[in-house]
C-alpha positions as CSV (number, residue, x, y, z in Angstrom):
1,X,23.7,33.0,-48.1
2,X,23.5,36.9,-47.2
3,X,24.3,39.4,-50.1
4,X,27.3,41.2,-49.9
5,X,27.4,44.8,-49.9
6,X,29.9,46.7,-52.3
7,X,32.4,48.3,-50.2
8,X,33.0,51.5,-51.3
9,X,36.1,52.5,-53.5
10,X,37.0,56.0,-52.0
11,X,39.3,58.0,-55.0
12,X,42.8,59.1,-54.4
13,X,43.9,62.3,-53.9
14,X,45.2,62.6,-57.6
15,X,42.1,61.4,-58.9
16,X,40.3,63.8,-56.7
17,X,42.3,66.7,-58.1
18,X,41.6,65.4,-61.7
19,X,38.3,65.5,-60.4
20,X,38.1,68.7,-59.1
21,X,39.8,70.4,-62.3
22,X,37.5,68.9,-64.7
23,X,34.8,70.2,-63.1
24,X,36.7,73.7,-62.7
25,X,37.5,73.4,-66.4
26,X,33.8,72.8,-67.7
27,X,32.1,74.4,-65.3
28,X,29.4,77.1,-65.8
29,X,29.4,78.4,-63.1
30,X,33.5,79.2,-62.5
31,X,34.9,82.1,-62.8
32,X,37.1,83.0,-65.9
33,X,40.2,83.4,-63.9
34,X,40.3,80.2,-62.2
35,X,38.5,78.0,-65.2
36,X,41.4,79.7,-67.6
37,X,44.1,78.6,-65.2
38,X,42.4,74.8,-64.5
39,X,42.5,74.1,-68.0
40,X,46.5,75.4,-68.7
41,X,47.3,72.9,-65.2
42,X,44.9,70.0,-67.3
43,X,46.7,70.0,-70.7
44,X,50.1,70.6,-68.5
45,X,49.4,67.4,-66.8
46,X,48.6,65.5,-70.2
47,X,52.5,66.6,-71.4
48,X,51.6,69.2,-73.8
49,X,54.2,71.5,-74.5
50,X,53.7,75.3,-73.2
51,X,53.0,76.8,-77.2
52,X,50.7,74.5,-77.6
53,X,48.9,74.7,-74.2
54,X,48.9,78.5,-74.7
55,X,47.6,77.9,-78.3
56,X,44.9,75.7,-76.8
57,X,43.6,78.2,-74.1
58,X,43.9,81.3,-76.4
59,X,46.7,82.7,-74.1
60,X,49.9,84.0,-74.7
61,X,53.1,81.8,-73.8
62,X,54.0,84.2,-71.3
63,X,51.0,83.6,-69.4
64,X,51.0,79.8,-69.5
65,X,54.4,80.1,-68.1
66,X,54.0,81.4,-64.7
């Protein structure tokens, strides 16, 4: 009996952008600017309200709002 290969599970293009954030977000080699702004759109995406998402990445509610 021949051994099956594993066919490969491609991600889906949400799990690709969670993906692509998290490595944004922890990233040493990001930018501030865009590893600031990946983590506000991360703990946006978990339901966190906008206070506490600002509170989280040391920004002002103004900010987290645009």
């Amino acid at each position: 009996m021949p051994a099956r290969t594993p066919c490969p599970i491609a991600p889906s293009a949400a799990e690709r952008m969670r993906l692509k954030l998290k490595r944004t977000t922890y990233g040493h080699k990001a930018e501030h600017r865009p590893r600031v702004r990946a983590q506000v759109v991360r703990h946006a995406a978990h339901g966190r309200s906008r206070a506490c998402v600002a509170r989280e990445a040391g920004l002002r509610v103004d900010a987290v709002r645009r």
